[in-house]
N, C-alpha and C positions, 0 to 999 in steps of 0.2 A: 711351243710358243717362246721358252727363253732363248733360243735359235736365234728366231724373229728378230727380238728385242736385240741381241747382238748385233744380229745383219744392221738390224734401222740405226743401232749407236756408232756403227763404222762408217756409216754413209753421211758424206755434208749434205746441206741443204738441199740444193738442187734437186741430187741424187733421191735424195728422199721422197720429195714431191713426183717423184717421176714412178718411183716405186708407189708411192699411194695411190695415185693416177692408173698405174696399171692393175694395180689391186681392185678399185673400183670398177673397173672395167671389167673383171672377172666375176665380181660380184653382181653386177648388171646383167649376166649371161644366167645364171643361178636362181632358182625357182624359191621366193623367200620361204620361209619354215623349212626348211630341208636344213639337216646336218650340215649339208656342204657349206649351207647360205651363211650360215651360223659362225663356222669357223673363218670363213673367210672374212667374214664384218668382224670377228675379233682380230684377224690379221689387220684392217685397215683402221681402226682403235688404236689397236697397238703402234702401228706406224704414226698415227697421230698426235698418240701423244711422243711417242721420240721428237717430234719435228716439234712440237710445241717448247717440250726441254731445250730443245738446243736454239731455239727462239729465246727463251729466257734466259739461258745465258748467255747468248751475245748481249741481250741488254742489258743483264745485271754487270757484262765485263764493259762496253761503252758506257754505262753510267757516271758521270763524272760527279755528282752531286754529292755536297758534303755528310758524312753520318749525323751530323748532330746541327741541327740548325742555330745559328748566333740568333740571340735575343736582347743582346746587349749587358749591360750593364747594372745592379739594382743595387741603388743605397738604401739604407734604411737606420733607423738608432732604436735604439731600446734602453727604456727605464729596468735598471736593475733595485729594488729596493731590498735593503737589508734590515728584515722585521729582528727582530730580539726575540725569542723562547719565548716571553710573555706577552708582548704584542702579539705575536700568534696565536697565542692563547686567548686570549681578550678577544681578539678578530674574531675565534670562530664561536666563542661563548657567546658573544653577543649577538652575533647572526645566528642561532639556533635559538636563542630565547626571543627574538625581534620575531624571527618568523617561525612557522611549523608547515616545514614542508612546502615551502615557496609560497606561502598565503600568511600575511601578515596578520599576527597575534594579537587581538585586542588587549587591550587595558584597562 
């Protein structure tokens, strides 16, 4: 089979198709469940998928489209505030005595 796989990587397009074509054609003669039928539908797999490879990459090599799409431009601002040690402190003291556990503490 790696044979195979060489032949179909040496062979352009065309060539390929001609070769899968004949492939199937042998396999059309071939009694299904038989050994023979068997190995020969893996020869015409195997040619398929070569020819699908080298399908993909002609497209991947004509693809002109950019990697990364423009989306433009984003502004934005942000409030930096700069708490003191104790306001920190007080913030979170008072929020943990205000509430318990996200449900506000009576009085």
């Amino acid at each position: 089979m790696q044979d195979n796989w060489e032949k179909y990587q040496q062979l352009n397009e065309d060539a390929l198709l001609d070769e899968i074509q004949k492939i199937n054609k042998r396999l059309f003669k071939l009694k299904p469940g038989s050994v023979m039928y068997d190995q020969v539908r893996g020869m015409v797999e195997l040619a398929q998928m070569a020819y699908r490879d080298k399908i993909e990459i002609t497209n991947l090599k004509s693809d002109n489209s950019p990697s990364v799409m423009e989306i433009g431009n984003i502004e934005g601002s942000y409030n930096e505030i700069d708490y003191t040690p104790e306001a920190l402190l007080n913030l979170t003291v008072e929020s943990y005595t205000k509430t318990l556990r996200g449900k506000a503490k009576k009085s």
